[in-house]
N, C-alpha and C positions, 0 to 999 in steps of 0.2 A: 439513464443508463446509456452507455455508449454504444454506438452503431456495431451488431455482430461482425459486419462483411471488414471490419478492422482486424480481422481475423486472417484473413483469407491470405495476403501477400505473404504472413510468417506460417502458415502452415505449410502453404507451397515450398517456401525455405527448406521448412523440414521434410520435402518428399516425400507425402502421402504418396501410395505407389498402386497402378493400375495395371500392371500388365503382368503376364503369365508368369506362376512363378521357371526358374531355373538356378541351378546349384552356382552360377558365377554373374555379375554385371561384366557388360560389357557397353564401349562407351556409346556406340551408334544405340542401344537398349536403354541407357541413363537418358540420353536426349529425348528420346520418345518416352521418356516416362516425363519430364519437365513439360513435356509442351499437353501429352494428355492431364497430369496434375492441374498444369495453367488453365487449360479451359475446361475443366470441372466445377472453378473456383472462380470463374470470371475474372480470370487474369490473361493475361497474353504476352507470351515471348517471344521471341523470333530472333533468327541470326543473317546479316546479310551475305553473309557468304561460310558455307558448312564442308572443312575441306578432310575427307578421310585420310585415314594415316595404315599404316601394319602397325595394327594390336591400338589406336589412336583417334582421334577425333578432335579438327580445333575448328570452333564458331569465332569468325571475325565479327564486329558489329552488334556484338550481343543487345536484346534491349529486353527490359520485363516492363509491363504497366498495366495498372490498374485505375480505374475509376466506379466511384460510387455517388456521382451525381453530385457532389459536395466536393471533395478533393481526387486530384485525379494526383497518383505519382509515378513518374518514370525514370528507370534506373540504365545505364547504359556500362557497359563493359568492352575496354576496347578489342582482348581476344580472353577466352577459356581457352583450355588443352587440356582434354581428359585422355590418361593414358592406362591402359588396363596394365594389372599388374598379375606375377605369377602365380599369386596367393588367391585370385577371383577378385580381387579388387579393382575400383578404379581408383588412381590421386588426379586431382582437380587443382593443376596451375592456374592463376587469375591474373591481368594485366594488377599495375601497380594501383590502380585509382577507378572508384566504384562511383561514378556521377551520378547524384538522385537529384531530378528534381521535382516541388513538389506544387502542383499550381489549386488557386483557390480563393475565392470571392472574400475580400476582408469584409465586405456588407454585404445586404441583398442587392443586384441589382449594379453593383460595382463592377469596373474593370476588374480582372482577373489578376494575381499578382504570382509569379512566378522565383520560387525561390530556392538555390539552388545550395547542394551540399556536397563533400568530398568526402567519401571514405578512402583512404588509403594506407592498403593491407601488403607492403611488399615484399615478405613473406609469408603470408598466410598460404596454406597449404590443405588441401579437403578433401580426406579420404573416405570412400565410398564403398561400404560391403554389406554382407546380406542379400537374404533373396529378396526379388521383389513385392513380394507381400512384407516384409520386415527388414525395411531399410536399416542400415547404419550409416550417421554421416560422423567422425571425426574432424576436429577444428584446432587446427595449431598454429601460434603464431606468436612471436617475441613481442609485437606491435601494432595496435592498429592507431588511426589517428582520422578524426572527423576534423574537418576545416570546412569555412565558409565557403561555398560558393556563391556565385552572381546574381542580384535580385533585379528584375525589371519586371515592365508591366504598370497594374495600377493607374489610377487614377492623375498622381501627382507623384509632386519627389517622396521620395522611400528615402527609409534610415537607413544607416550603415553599421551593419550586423557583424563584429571578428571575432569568430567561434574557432576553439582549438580544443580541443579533446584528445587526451591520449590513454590509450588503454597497454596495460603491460602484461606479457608471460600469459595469453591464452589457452587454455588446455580446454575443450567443453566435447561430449558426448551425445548425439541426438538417435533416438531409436524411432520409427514411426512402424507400429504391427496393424495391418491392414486385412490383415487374414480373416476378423469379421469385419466387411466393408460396413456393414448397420453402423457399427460401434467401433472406430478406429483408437487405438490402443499406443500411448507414447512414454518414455520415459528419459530422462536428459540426468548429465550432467556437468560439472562444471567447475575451472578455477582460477581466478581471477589476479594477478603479481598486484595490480594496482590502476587506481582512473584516477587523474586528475583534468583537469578544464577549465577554462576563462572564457569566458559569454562577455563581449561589451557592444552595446546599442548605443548607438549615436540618433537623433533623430532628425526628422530632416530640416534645413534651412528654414530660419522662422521660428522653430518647438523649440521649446526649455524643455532641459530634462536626460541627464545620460548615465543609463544603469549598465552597472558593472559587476558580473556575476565570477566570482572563483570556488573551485570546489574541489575535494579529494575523497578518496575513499580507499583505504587501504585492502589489506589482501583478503578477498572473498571466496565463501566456495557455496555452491549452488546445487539443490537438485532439486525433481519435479516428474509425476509423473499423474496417471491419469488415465480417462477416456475422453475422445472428442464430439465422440455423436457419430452420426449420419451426416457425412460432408457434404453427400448429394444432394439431401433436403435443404441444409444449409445455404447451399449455391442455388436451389431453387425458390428458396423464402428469406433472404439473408435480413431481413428484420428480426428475425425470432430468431432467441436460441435453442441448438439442435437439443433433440428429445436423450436424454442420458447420460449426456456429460458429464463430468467426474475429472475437477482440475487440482493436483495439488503439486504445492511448492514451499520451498524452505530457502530465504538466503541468510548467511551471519559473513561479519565483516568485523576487521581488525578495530579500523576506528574510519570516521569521518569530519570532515573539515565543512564549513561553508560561510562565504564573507561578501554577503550583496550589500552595497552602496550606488544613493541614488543621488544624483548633485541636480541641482535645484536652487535657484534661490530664493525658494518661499519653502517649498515642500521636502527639501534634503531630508533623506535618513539612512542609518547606517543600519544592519544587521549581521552579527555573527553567533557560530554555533557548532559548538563541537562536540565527540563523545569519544570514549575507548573504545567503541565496541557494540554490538547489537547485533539484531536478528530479524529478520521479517519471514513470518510463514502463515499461512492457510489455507484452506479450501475451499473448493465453488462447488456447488453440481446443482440440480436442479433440483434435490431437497433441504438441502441447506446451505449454507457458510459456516467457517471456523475462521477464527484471525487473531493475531497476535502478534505483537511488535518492542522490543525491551531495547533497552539502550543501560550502558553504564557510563559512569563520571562523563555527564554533559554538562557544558556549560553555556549559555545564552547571555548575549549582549545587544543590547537593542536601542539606543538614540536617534531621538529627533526633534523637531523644532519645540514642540506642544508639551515634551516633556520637562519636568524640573529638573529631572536627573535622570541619568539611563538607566534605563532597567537589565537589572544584572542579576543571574544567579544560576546555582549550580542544585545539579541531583546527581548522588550516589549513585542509582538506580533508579529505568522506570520501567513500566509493563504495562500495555494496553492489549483486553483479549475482550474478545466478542465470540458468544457462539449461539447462531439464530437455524431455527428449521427456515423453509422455506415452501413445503408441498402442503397441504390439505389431508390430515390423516385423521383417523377412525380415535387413535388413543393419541395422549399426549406428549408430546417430545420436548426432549430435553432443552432448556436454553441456559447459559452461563453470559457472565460480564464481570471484568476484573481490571480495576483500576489502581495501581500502585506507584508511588511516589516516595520515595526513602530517602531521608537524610537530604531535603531541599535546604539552600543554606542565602539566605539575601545576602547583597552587599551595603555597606555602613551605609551610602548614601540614601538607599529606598527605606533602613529601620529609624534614620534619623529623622525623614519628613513626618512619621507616626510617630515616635519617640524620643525627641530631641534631646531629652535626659538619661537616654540610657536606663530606666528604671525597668523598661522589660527585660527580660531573657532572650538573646541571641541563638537559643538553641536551635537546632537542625528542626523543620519541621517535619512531618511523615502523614501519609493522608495513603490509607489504603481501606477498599470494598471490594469483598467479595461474595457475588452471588449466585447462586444457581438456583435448577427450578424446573416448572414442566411447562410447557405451551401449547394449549388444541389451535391449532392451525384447521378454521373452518374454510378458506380458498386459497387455491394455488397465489404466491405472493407475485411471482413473475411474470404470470400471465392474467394476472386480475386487469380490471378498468377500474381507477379509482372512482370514478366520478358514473360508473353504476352500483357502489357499496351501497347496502341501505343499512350495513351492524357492522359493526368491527370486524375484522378479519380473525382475529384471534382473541381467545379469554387465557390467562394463567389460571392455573392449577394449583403449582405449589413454589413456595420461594423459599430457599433459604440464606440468611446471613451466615457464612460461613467464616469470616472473617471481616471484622472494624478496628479500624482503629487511626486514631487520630491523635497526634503527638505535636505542641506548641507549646511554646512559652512557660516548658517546666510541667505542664501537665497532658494527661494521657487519657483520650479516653476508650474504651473497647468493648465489644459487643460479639455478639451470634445469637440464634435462634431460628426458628421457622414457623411457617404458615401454611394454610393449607384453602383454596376458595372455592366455593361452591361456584357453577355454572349458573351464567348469569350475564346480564350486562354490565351488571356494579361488581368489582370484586368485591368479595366481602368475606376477612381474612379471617382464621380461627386459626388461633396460636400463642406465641410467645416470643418475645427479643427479652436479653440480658444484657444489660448494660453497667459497666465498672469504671467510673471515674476515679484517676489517681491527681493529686495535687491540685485540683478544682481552685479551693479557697485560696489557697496562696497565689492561682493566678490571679485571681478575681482581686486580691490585696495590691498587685503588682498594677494592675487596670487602672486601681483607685489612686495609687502614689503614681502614677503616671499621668493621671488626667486623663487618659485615654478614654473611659467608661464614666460618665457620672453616677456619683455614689445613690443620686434615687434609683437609678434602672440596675444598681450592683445588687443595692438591698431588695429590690421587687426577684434578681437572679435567687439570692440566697435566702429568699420566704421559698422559692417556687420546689429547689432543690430540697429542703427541708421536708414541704410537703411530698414531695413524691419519690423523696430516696432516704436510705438507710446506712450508716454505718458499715464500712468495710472493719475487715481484723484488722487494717493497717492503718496508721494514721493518717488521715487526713483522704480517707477514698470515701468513695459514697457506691451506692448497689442499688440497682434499681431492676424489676423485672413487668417488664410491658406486655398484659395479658390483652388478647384478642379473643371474644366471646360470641358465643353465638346471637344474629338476629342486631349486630354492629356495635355491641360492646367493648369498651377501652376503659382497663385499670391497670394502674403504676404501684405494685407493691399493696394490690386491694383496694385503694382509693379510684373512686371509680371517677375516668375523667371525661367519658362520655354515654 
């Protein structure tokens, strides 16, 4: 799990807010709210020279930084100009160019390496309203663009990093309600014209090896909202996470691009990968997670030395969803998982190495499970010691198949049912799955004129299926219903298989 206090430099962003409330900001009021946020969170800003204005406020020399004993980074700004507005606001001018750098041991015990980066925002624009218990920060800007900056340091020669990033049409909303300081309270949003970027690493005099990263991602919109805890605890224990938390988020996005090649002359490989389209959203808090990730018409291309042929192919659609407790409760809570895959389609070269005659079916394949169910969660997951468990952390309750189904080569086959297990260390299920195979034997026929399956392990297939399934209304299906009995009983249509 990643270090919490990785938290801290974006929450300061957002202006968690400590001072008294009143009905307008004002700019000398926003700076002493930056500098007390900053050292709540163990961060530190400062300006070399802080020159007032009538109704204004401009910091020459701005710097933020932070260190957590691992990477320490610092951001420098050559002037801010906060100027209040008639409405209670303030807008927040920025020089053109945000210098980060970010310094950090590539090993234990190594010189330090110092790696430098450019944001430049030259009309980004940051408006500031709300009281200060419930900040608002508005974000506009036609362009932003990340570029490499300077790497020195280290041990020896360093590679040559040229990073370009451009981000288009920013519109994003950030709320932060402080008004219970226990349990700080935020809610964002957000939208995106477009990111594109190219990452290429040279390595240094002597290394083989130069990877070259391009990527896009068309127009996004975002939101998220949430509690953050107890910031104070946080900045005082930043290993643990705060008691309460409660993080959700949703992005979906038009389509994305991505085409990494690595040149080499043993190890070259190529990889690309696109979609129309997807989604990523879930939830954190400290009794659960939810998550979920879909994508439409992607396609993956992948070459390199070890392969015969590249591997290629496409999906319609896909969906990956998890949904886990996480706290130690009395009754059992819910869990789900849901994996779908529609209309996967190979290309000639990958059905030809298995089927050189063409004698299988080219059909689309389809590979979807869906389960849900209850989970006793006997210790907190997040704050356990593994290596003092002496019993599993958790038993299931109840599962069910709510959806199968598996589609290849002409045939189909599909299922549902549930179960239900006694407490215990062994589950031990009581229940029933229904399972319907459509077009079985003609794959199994297609197997055998292909060579692919030899015909002894065909016919061991088609004694097994005989013995333990039945006759569908439709031609050529089979039925089978898998009973779970008390005391670890297993029968397939009454034939008892254990």
């Amino acid at each position: 799990m990643p270090r919490t206090t990785g938290l801290s430099p974006a929450l300061c962003a957002l202006s968690l807010t400590l001072a008294t409330p009143a009905l307008a900001v004002t700019a000398p009021e926003l700076w002493a709210e930056w500098q007390a946020q900053s050292a709540a969170l163990g961060q530190v800003v400062t300006a070399e020279t802080v020159v007032p204005g009538d109704g204004s406020l401009t910091l020459r020399g701005f710097t933020s930084s932070f260190d957590d004993g691992e990477v320490a980074t610092t951001g420098r700004i050559d002037e801010i100009v906060m100027t209040e507005t008639a409405d209670g606001s303030v807008v927040i001018d920025l020089s053109d160019v945000y210098a980060i750098t970010i310094r950090f041991a590539p090993n234990p015990g190594s010189a330090p390496v110092n790696l430098g980066v450019n944001l430049i925002a030259p009309d980004l624009v940051i408006t500031v309203s709300g009281t200060p218990d419930a900040r608002v920060y508005d974000y506009q800007a036609s362009r932003i663009t990340l570029e490499d900056g300077p790497i020195t340091g280290g041990d020896g020669a360093l590679p040559v990093i040229d990073l370009r990033v451009g981000l288009q049409d920013l519109a994003a909303t950030y709320q932060i309600d402080a008004t219970d300081m226990a349990n700080i309270a935020y809610s964002s949003t957000s939208t995106i014209g477009g990111v594109a970027g190219v990452i290429d690493v040279t390595p240094p005099p002597g290394e083989e090896g130069q990877l070259k990263l391009s990527f896009s991602l068309g127009a996004s919109t975002g939101s998220g909202s949430g509690r953050l805890g107890n910031m104070m605890e946080l900045a005082a224990n930043p290993d643990a996470l705060p008691q309460d938390f409660d993080l959700n988020g949703r992005v979906s996005y038009a389509s994305a691009n991505l085409d990494l090649t690595f040149q080499h002359p043993r190890d070259a490989f190529n990889l690309f990968a696109s979609n129309a389209g997807g989604s990523v959203s879930g939830s954190f808090a400290d009794s659960g997670m939810d998550y979920r990730l879909t994508t439409t018409d992607s396609s993956t291309y992948f070459a390199g030395p070890d392969l015969p042929v590249p591997v290629e192919f496409s999906v319609a659609s896909a969906e990956i969803a998890l949904r886990l407790p996480l706290s130690a409760s009395p009754e059992p809570q819910p869990v789900a998982t849901r994996l779908a895959y529609q209309d996967v389609m190979l290309s000639p070269q990958i059905w030809a190495l298995a089927d050189p005659a063409g004698a299988f079916p080219r059909d689309p394949i389809t590979v979807i499970a869906d389960l849900s169910g209850t989970l006793q969660i006997m210790a907190d997951l997040l704050t356990m010691d593994p290596e003092a468990m002496n019993a599993p952390p958790g038993e299931l309750r109840q599962l069910s198949l709510n959806e199968l189904r598996l589609s290849v080569g002409g045939a189909t086959l599909t299922g549902d049912g549930a179960a239900t297990f006694a407490p215990g260390p062994v589950p031990m299920p009581v229940g029933a799955v229904n399972l319907q195979l459509a077009g079985g034997n003609a794959l199994m026929d297609r197997l055998q004129s292909a060579g692919i399956v030899p015909i002894e392990q065909l016919a061991m297939a088609r004694g097994l299926l005989g013995a333990f399934a039945r006759p569908g209304a439709a031609p050529d299906t089979l039925e089978s219903t898998i009973q779970f009995t008390q005391g670890g009983g297993i029968t397939a249509n009454g034939v008892p298989l254990q």
